[in-house]
Structures are given as C-alpha cells and as structure tokens.
C-alpha positions in Angstrom: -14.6 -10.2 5.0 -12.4 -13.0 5.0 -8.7 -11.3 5.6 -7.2 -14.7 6.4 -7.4 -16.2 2.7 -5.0 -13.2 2.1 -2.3 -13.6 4.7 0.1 -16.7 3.4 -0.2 -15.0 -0.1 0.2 -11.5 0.9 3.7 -12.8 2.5 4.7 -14.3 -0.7 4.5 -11.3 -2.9 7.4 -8.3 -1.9 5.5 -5.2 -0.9 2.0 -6.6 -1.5 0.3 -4.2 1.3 2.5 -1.5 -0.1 0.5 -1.7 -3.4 -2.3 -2.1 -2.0 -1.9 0.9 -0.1 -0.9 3.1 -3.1 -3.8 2.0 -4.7 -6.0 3.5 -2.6 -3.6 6.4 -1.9 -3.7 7.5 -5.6 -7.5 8.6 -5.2 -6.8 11.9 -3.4 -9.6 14.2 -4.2 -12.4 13.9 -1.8 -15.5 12.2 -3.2 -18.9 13.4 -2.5 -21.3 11.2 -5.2 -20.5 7.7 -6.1 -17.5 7.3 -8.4 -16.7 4.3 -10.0 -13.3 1.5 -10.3 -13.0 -1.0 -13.2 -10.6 -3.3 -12.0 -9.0 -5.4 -14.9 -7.4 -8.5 -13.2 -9.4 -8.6 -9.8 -7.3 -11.6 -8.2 -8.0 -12.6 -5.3 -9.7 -9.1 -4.6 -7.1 -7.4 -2.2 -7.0 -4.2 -4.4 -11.3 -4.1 -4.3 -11.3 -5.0 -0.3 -8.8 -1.9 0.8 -11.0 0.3 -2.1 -14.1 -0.9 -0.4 -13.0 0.1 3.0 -11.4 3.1 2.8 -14.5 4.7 0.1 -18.0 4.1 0.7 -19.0 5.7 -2.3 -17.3 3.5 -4.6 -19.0 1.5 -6.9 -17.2 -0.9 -8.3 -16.5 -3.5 -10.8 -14.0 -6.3 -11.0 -13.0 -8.8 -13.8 -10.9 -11.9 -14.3 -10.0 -14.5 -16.6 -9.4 -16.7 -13.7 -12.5 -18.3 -12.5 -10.9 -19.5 -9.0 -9.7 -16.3 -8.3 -12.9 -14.6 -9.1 -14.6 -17.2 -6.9 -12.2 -16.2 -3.9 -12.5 -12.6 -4.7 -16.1 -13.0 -4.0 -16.0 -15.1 -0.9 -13.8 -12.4 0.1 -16.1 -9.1 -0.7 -19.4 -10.7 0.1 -21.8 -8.4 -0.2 -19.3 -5.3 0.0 -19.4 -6.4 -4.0 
C-alpha cells in the first residue's frame, strides 16, 4: 500500500487520522464470518485502507463520483480491494 499519497493531504485536513480511527473504532463486536462496508464517497481510500488492516474479514465495497480519486484509491488498496 502506498501510505505516502496520503501524507501531504492527511496534514491538510484537522483530525483526519482521528476519523479515520473512529471509523474503525465504531465496529466493536468481534467478527467471526465476513461482514461487509459500503463506503459511499471512497476518496482517496484512507477510510477502506485502516478497514482493511485492522479486519481481515471485511469485504468491502467502495464508490465515487470522482474518477481520480477512485483511481488513487485503487493504486492505494491494490489488491487488498
């Protein structure tokens, strides 16, 4: 994964890891099958990349009307997507 797309950004936006963090943070129960994230607005996919590391059993889905960030979002996920 490609963390360093992220770092001038992340530094632009107040609290941006915080959120991030939260995010994942929400999800307390302990998941034994595969559960599954629709994320409406994917970005640059900084929500899907902590999601994807913290849960292995994730599968998810991301979506955006922007077709750069979706392109950057993937670059970024590979094939943790």
């Amino acid at each position: 994964m490609n963390k360093i797309k992220f770092s001038k950004w992340n530094k632009s936006v107040p609290m941006y890891d915080d959120f991030q963090a939260a995010i994942c943070d929400s999800i307390t129960r302990d998941y034994l099958e595969k559960f599954d994230v629709l994320e409406i607005g994917v970005g640059r996919g900084g929500t899907a990349q902590k999601l994807l590391e913290k849960f292995d059993n994730v599968n998810y889905e991301g979506i955006d009307i922007d077709k750069d960030a979706l392109k950057i979002a993937k670059e970024t996920l590979g094939e943790k997507r």
